[in-house]
CHARMM-style PDB file with segment names, atoms N, HN, CA, C and O in Angstrom:
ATOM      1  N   UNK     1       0.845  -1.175   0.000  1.00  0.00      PROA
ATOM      2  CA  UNK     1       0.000   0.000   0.000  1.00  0.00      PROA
ATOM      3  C   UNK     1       0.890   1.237   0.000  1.00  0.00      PROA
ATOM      4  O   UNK     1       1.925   1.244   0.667  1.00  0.00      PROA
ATOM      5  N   UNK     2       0.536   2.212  -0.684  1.00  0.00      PROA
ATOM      6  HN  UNK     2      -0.304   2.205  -1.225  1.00  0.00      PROA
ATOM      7  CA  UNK     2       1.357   3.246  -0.876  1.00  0.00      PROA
ATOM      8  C   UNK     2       0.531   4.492  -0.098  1.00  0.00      PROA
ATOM      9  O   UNK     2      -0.616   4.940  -0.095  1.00  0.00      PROA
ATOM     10  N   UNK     3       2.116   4.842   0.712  1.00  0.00      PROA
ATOM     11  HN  UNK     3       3.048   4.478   0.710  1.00  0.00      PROA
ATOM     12  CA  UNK     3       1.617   5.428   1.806  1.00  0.00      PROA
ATOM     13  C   UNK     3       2.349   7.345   1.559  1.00  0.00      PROA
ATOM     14  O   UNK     3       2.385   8.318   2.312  1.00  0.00      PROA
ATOM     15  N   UNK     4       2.632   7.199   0.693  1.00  0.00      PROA
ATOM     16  HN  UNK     4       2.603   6.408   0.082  1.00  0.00      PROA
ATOM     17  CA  UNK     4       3.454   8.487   0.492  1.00  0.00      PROA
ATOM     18  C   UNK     4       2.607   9.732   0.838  1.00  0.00      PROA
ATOM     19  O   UNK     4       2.775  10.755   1.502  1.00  0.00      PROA
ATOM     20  N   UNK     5       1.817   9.298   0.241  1.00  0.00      PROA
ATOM     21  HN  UNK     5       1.680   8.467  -0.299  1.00  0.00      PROA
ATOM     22  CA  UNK     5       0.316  10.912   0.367  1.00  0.00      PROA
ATOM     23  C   UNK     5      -0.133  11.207   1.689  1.00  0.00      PROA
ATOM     24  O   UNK     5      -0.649  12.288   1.971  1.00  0.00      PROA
ATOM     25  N   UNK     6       0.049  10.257   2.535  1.00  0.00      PROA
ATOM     26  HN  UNK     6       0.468   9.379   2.306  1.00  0.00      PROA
ATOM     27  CA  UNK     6      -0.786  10.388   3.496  1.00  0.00      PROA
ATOM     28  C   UNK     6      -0.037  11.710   4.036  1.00  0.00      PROA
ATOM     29  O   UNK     6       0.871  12.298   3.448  1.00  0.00      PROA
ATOM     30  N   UNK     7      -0.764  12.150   5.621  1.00  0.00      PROA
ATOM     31  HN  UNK     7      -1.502  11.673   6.099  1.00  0.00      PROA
ATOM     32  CA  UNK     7      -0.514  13.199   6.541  1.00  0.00      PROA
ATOM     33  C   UNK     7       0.137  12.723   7.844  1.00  0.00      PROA
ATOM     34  O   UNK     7      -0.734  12.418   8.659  1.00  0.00      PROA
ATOM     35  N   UNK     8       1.698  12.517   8.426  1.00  0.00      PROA
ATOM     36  HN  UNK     8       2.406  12.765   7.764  1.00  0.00      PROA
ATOM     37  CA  UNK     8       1.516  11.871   9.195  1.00  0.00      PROA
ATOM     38  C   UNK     8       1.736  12.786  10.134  1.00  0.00      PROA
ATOM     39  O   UNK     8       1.931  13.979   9.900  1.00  0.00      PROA
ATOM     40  N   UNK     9       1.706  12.117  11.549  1.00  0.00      PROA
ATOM     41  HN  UNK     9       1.547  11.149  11.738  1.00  0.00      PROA
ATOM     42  CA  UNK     9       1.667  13.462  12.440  1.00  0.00      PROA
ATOM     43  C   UNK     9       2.701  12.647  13.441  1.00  0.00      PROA
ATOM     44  O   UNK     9       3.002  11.463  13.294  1.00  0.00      PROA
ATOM     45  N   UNK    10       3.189  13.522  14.494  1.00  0.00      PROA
ATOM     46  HN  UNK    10       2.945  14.484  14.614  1.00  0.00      PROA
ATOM     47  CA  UNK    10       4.170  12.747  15.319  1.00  0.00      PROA
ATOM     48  C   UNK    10       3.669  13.481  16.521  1.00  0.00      PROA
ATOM     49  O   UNK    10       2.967  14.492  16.516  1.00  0.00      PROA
ATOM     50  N   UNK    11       4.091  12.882  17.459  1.00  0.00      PROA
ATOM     51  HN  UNK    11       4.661  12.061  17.463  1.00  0.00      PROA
ATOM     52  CA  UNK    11       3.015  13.020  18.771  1.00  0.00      PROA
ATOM     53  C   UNK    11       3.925  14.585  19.403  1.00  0.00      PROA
ATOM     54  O   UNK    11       5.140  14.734  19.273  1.00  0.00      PROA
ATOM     55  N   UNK    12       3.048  15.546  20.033  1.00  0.00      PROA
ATOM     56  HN  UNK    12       2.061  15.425  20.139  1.00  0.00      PROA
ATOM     57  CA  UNK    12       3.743  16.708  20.521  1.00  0.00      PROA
ATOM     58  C   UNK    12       4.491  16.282  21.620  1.00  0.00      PROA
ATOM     59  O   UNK    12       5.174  17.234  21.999  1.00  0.00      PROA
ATOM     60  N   UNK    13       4.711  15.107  22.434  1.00  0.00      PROA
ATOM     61  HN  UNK    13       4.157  14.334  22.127  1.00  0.00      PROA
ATOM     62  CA  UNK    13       5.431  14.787  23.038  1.00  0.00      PROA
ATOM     63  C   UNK    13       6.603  14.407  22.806  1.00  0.00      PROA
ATOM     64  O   UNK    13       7.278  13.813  23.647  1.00  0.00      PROA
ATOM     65  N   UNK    14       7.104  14.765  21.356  1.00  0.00      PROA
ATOM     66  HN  UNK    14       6.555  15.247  20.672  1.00  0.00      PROA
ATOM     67  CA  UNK    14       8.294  14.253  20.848  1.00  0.00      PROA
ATOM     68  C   UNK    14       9.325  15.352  20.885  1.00  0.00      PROA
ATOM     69  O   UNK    14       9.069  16.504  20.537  1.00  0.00      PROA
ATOM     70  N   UNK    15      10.239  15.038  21.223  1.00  0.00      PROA
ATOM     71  HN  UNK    15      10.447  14.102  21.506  1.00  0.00      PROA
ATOM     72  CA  UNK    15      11.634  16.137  21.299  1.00  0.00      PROA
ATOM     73  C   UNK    15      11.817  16.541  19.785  1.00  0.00      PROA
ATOM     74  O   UNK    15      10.898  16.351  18.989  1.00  0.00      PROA
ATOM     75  N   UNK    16      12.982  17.086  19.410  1.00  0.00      PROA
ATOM     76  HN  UNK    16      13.728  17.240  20.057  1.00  0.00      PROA
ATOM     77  CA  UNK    16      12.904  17.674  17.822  1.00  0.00      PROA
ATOM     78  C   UNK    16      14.394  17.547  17.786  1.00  0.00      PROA
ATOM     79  O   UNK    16      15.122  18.298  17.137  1.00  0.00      PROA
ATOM     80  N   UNK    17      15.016  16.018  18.916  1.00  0.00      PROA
ATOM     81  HN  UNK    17      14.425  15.408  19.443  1.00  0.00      PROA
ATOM     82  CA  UNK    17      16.574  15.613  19.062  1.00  0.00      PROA
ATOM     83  C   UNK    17      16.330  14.622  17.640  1.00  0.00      PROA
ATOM     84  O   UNK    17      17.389  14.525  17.021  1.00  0.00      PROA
ATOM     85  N   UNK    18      15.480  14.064  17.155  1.00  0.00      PROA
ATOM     86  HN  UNK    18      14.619  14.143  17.658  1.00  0.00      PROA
ATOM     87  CA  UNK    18      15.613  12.923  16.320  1.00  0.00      PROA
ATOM     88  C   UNK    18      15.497  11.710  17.110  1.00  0.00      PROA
ATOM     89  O   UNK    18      15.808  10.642  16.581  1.00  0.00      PROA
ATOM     90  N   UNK    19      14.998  11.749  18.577  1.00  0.00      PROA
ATOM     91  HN  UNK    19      14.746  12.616  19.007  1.00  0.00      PROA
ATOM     92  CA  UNK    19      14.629  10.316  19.239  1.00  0.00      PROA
ATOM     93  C   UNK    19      13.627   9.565  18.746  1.00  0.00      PROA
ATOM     94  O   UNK    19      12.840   9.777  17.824  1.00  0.00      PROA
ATOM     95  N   UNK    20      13.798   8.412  19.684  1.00  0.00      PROA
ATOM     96  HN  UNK    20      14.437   8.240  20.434  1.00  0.00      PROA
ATOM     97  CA  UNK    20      12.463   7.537  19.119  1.00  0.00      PROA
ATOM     98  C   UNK    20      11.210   7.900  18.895  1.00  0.00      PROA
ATOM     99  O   UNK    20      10.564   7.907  19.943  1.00  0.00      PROA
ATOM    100  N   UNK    21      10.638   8.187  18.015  1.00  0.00      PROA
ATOM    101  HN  UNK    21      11.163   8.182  17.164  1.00  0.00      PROA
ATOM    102  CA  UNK    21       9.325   8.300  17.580  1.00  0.00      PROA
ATOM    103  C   UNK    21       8.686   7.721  17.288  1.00  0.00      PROA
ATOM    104  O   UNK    21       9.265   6.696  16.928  1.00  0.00      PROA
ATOM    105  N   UNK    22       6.965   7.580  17.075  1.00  0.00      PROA
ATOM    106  HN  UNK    22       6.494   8.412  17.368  1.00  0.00      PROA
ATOM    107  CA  UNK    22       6.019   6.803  15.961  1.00  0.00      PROA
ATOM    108  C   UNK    22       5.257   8.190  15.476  1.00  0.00      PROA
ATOM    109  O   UNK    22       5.037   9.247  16.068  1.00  0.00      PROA
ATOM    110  N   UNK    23       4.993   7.791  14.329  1.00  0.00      PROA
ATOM    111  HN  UNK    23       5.172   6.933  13.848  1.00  0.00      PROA
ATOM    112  CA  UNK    23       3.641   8.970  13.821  1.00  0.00      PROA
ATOM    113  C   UNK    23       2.679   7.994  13.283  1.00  0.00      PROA
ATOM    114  O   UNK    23       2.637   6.773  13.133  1.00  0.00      PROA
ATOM    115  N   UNK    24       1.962   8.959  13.065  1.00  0.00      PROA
ATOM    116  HN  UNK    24       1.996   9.951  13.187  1.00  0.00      PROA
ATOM    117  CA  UNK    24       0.353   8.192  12.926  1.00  0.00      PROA
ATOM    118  C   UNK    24       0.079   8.943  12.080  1.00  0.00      PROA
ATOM    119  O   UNK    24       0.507  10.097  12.090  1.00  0.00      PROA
ATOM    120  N   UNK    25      -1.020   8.281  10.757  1.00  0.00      PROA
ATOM    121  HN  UNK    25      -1.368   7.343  10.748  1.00  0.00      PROA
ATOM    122  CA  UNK    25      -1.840   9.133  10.011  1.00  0.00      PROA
ATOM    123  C   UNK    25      -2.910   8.356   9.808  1.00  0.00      PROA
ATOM    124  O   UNK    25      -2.645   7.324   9.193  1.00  0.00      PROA
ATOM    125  N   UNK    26      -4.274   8.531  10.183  1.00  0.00      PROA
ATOM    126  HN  UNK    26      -4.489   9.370  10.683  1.00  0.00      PROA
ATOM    127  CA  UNK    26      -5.074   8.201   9.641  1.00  0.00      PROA
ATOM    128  C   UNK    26      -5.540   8.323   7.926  1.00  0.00      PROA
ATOM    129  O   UNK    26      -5.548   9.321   7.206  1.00  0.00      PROA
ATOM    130  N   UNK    27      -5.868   7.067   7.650  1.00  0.00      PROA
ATOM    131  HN  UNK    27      -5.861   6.256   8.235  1.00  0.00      PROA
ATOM    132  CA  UNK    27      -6.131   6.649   6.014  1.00  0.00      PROA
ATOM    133  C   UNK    27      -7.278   6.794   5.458  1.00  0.00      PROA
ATOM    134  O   UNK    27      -8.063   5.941   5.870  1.00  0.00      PROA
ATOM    135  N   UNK    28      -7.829   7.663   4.526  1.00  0.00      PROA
ATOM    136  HN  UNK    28      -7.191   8.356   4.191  1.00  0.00      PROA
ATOM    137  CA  UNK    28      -8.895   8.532   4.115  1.00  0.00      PROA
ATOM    138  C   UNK    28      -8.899   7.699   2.504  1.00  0.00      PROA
ATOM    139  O   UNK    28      -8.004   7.244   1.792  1.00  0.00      PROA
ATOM    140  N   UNK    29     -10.168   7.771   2.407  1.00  0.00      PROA
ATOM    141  HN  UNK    29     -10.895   8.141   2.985  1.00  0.00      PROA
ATOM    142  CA  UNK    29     -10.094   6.866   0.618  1.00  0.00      PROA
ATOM    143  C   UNK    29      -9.296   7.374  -0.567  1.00  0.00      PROA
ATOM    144  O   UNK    29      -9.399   6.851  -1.677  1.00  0.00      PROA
ATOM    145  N   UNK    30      -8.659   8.195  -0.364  1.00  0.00      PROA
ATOM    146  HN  UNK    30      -8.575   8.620   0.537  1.00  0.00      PROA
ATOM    147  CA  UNK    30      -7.248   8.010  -1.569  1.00  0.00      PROA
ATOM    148  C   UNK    30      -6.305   6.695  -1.177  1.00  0.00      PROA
ATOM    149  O   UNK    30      -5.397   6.433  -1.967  1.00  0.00      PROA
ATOM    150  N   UNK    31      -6.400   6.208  -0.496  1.00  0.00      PROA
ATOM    151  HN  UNK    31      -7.137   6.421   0.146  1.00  0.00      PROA
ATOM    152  CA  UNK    31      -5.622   4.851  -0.222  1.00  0.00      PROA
ATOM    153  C   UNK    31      -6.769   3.512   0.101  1.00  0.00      PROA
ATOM    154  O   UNK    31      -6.617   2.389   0.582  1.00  0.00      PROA
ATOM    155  N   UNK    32      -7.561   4.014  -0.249  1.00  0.00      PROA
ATOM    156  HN  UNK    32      -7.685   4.927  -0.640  1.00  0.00      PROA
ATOM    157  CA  UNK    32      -8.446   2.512  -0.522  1.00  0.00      PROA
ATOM    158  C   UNK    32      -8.742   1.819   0.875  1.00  0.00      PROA
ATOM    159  O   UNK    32      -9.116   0.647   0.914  1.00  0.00      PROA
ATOM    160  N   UNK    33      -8.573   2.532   1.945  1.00  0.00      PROA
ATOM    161  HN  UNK    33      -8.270   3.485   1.913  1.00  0.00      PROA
ATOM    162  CA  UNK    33      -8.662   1.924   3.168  1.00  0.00      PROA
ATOM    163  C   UNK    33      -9.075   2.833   4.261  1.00  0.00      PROA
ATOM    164  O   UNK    33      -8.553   2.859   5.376  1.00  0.00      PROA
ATOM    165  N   UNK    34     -10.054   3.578   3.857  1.00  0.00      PROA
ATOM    166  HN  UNK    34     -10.478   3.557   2.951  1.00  0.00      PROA
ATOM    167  CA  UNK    34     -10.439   4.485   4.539  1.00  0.00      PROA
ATOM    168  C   UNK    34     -10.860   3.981   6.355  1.00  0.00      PROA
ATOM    169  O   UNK    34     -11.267   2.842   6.587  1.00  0.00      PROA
ATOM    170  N   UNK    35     -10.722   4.759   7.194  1.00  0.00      PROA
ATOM    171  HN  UNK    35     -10.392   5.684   7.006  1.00  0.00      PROA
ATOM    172  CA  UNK    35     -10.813   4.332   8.348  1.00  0.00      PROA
ATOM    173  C   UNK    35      -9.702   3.802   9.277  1.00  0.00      PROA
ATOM    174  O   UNK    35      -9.584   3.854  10.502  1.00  0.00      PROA
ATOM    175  N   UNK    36      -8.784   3.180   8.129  1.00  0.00      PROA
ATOM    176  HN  UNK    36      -8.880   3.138   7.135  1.00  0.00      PROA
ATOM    177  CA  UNK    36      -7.552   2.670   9.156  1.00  0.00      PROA
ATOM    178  C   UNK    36      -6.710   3.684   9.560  1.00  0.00      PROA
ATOM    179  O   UNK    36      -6.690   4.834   9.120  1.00  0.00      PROA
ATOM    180  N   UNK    37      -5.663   2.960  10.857  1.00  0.00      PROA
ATOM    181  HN  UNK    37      -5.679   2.026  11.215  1.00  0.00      PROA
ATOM    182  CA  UNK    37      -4.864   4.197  11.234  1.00  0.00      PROA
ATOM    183  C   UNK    37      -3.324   3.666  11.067  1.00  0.00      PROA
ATOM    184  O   UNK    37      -2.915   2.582  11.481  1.00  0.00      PROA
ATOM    185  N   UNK    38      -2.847   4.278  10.638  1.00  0.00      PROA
ATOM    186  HN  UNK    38      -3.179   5.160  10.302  1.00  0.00      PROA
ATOM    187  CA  UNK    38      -1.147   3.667   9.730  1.00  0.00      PROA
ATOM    188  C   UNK    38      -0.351   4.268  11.183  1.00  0.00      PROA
ATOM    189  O   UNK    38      -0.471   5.383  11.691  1.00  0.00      PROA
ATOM    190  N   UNK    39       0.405   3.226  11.589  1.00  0.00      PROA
ATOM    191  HN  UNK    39       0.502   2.320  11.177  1.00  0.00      PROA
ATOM    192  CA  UNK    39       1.845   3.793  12.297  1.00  0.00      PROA
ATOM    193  C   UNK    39       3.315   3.260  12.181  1.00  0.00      PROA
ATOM    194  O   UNK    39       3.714   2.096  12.136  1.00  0.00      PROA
ATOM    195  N   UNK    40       3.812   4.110  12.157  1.00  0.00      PROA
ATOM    196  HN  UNK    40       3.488   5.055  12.194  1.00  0.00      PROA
ATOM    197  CA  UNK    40       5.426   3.923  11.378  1.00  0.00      PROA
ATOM    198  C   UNK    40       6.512   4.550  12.059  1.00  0.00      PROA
ATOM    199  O   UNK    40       6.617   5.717  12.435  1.00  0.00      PROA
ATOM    200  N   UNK    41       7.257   3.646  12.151  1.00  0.00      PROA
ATOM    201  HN  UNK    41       7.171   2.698  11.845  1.00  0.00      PROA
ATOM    202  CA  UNK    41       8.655   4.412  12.790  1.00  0.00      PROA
ATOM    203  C   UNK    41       9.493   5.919  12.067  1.00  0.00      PROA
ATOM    204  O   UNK    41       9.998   5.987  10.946  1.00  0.00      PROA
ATOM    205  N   UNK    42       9.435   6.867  12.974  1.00  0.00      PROA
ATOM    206  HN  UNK    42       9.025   6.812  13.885  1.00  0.00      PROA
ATOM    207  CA  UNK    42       9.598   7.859  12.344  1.00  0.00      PROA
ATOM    208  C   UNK    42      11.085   8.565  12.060  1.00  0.00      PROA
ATOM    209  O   UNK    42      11.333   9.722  11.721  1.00  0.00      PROA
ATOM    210  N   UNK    43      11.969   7.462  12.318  1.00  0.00      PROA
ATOM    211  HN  UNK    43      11.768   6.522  12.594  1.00  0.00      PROA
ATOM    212  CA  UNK    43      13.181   7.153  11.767  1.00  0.00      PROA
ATOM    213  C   UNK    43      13.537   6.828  10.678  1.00  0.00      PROA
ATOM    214  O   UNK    43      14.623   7.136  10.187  1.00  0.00      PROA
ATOM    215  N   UNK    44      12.321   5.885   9.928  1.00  0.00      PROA
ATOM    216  HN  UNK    44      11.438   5.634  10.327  1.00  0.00      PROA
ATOM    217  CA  UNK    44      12.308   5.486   8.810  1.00  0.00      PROA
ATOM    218  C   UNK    44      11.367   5.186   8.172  1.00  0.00      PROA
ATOM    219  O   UNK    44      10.962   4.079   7.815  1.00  0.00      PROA
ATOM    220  N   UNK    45      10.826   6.611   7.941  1.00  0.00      PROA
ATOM    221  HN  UNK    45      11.156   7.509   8.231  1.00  0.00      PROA
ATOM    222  CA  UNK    45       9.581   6.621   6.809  1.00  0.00      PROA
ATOM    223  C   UNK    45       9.460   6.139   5.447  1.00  0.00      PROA
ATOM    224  O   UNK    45       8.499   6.548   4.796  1.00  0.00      PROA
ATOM    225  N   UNK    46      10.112   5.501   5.022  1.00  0.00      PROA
ATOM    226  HN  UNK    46      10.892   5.169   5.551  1.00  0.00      PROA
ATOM    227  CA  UNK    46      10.084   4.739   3.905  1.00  0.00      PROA
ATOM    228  C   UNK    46       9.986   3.216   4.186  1.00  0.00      PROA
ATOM    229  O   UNK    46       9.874   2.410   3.262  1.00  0.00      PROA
ATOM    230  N   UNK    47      10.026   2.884   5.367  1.00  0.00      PROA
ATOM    231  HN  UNK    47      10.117   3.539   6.117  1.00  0.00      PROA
ATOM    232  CA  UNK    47       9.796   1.210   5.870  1.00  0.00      PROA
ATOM    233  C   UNK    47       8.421   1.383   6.180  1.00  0.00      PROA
ATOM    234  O   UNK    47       7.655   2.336   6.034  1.00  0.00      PROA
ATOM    235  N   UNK    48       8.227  -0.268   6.847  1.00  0.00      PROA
ATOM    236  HN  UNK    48       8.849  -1.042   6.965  1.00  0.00      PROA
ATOM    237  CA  UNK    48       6.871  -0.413   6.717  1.00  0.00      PROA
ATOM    238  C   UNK    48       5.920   0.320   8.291  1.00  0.00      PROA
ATOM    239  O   UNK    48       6.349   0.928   9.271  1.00  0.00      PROA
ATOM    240  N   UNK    49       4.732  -0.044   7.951  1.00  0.00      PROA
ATOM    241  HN  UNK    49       4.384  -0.538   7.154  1.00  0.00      PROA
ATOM    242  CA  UNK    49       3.763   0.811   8.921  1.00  0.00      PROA
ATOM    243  C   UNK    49       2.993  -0.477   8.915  1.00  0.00      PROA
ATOM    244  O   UNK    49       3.052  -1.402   8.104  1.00  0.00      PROA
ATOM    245  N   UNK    50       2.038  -0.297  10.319  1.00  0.00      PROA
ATOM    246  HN  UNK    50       1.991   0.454  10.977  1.00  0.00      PROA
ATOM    247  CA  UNK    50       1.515  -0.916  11.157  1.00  0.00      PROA
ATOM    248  C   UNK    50       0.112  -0.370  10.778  1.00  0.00      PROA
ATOM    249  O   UNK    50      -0.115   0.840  10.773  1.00  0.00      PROA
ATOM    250  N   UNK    51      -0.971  -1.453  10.410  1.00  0.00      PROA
ATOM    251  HN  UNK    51      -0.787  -2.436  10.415  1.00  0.00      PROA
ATOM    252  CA  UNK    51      -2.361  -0.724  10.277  1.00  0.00      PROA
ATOM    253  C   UNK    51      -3.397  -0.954  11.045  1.00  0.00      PROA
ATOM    254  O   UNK    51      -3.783  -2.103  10.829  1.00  0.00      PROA
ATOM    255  N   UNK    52      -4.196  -0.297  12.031  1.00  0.00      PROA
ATOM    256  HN  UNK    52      -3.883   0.636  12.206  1.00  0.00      PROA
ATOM    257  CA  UNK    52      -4.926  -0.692  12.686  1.00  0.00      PROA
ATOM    258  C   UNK    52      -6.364  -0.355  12.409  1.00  0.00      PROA
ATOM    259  O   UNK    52      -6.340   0.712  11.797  1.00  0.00      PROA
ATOM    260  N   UNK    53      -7.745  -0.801  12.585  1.00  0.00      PROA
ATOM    261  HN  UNK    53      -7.765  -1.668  13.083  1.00  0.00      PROA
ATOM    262  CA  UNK    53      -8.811  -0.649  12.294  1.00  0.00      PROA
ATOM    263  C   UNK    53      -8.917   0.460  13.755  1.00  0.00      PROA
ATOM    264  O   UNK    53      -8.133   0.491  14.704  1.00  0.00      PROA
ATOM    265  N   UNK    54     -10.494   1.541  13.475  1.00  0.00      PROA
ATOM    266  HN  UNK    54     -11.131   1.516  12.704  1.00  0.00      PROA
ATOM    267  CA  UNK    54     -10.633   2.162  14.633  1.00  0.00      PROA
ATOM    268  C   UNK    54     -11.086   1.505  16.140  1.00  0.00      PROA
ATOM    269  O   UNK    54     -11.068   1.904  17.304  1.00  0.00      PROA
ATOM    270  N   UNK    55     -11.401   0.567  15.606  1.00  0.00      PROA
ATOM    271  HN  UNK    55     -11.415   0.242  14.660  1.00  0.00      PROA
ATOM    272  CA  UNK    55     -11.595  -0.332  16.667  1.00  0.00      PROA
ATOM    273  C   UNK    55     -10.634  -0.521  17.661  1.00  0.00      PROA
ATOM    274  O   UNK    55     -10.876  -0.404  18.862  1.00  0.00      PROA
ATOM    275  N   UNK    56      -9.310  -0.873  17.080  1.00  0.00      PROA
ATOM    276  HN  UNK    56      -9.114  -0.967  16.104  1.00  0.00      PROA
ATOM    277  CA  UNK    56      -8.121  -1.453  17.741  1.00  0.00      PROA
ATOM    278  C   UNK    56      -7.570  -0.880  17.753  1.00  0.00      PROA
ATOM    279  O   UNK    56      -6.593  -1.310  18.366  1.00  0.00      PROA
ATOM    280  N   UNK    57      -7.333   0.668  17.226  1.00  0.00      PROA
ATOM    281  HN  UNK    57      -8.127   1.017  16.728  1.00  0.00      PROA
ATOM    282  CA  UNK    57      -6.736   1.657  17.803  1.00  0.00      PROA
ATOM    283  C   UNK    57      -7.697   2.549  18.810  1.00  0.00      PROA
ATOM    284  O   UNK    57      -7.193   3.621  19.144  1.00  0.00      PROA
ATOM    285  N   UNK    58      -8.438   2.385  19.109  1.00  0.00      PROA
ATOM    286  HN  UNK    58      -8.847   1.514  18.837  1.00  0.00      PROA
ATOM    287  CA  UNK    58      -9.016   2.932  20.148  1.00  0.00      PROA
ATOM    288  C   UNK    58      -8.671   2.347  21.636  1.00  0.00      PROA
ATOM    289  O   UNK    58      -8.388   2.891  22.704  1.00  0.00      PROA
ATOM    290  N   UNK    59      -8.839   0.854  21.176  1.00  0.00      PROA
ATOM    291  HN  UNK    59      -9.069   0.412  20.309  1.00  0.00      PROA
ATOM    292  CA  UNK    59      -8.550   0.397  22.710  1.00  0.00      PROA
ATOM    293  C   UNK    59      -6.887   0.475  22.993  1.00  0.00      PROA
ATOM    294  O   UNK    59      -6.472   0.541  24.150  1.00  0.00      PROA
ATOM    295  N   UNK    60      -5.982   0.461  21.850  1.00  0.00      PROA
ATOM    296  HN  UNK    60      -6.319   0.407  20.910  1.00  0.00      PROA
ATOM    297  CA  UNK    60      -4.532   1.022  22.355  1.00  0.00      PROA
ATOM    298  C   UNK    60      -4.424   2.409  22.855  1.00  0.00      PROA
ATOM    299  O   UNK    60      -3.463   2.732  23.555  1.00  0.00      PROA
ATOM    300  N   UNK    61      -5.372   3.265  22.531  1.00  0.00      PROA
ATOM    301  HN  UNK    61      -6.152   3.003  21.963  1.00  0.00      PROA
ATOM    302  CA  UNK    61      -4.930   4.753  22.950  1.00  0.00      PROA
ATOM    303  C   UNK    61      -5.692   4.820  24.503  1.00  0.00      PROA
ATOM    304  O   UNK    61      -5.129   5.357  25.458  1.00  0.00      PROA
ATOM    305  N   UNK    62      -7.124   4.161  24.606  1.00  0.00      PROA
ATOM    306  HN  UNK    62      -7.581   3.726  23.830  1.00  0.00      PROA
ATOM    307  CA  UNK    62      -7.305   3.904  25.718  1.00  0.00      PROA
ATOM    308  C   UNK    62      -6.441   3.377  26.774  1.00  0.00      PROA
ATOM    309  O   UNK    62      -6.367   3.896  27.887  1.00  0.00      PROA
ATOM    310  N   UNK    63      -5.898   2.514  26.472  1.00  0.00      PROA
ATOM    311  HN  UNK    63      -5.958   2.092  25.567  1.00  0.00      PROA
ATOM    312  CA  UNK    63      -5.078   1.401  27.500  1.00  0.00      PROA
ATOM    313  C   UNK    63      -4.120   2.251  27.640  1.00  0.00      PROA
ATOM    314  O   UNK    63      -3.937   2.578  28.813  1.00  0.00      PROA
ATOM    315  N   UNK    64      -3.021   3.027  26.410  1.00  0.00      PROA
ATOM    316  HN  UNK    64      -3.170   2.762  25.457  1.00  0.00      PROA
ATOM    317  CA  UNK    64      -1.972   3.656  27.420  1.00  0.00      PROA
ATOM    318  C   UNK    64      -2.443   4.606  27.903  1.00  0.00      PROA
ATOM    319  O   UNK    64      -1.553   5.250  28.459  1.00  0.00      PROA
ATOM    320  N   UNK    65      -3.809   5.260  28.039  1.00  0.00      PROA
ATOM    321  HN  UNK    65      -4.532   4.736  27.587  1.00  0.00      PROA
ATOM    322  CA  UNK    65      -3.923   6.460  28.966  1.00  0.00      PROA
ATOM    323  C   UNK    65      -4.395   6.086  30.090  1.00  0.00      PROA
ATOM    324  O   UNK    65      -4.423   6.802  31.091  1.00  0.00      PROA
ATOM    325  N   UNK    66      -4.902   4.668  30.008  1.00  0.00      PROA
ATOM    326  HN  UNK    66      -4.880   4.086  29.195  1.00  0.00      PROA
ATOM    327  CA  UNK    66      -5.582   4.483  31.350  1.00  0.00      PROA
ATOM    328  C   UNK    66      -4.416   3.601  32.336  1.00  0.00      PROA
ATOM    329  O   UNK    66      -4.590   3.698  33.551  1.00  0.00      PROA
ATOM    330  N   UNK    67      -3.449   2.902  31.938  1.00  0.00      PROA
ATOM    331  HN  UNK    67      -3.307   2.824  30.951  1.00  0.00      PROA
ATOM    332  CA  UNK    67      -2.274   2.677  32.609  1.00  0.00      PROA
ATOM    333  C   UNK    67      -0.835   2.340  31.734  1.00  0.00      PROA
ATOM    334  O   UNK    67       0.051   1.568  32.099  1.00  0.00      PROA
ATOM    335  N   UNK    68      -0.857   2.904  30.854  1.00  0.00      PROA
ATOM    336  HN  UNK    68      -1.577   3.531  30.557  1.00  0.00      PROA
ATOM    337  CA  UNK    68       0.541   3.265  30.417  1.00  0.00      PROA
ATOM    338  C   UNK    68       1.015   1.503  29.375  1.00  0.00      PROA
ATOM    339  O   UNK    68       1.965   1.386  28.602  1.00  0.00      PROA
ATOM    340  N   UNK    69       0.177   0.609  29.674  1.00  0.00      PROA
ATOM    341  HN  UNK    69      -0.595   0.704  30.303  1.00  0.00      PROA
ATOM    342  CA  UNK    69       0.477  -0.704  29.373  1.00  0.00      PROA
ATOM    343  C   UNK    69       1.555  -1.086  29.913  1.00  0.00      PROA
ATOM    344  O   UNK    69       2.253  -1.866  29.264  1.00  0.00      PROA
ATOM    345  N   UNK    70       1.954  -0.702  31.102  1.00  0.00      PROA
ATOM    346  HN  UNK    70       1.388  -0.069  31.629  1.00  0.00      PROA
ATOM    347  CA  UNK    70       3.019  -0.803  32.597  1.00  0.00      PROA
ATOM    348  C   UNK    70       4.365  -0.704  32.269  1.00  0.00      PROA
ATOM    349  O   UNK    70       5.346  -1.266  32.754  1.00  0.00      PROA
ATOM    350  N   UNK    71       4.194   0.535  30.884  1.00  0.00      PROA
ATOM    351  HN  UNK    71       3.396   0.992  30.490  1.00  0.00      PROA
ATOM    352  CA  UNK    71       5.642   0.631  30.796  1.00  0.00      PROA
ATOM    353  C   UNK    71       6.302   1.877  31.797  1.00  0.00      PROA
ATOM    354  O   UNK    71       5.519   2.629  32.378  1.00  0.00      PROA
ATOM    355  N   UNK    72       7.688   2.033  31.948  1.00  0.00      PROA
ATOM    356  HN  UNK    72       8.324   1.422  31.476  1.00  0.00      PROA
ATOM    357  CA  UNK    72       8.170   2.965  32.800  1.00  0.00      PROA
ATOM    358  C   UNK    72       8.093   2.604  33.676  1.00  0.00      PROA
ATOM    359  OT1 UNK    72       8.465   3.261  34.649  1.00  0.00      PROA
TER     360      UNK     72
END
């Protein structure tokens, strides 16, 4: 799937050192998959991305706000 067009965004919690990142862009029907949410290492935006339905990205954004998924 070609992901070039998309919008990705990187979380405002990210330094602007070049550390570890993910960004996220949600996928709108110019990519044939409207609804999903693409995440990709933002080290290397030309590798692959991770696609999740809203479903299953909901309960990941839930879970780390509601306990971090016991990292740290």
């Amino acid at each position: 799937m070609d992901l070039s067009n998309v919008t990705w965004i990187k979380s405002s919690l990210s330094g602007d050192n070049g550390g570890d990142c993910v960004e996220v862009a949600k996928l709108g029907n110019a990519t044939g998959r409207p609804g999903l949410v693409a995440v990709r290492d933002s080290k290397d935006p030309g590798g692959p991305a991770l696609l999740f339905t809203p479903a299953e990205w909901g309960t990941f954004v839930d879970r780390v706000r509601t306990d971090g998924l016991g990292l740290g």
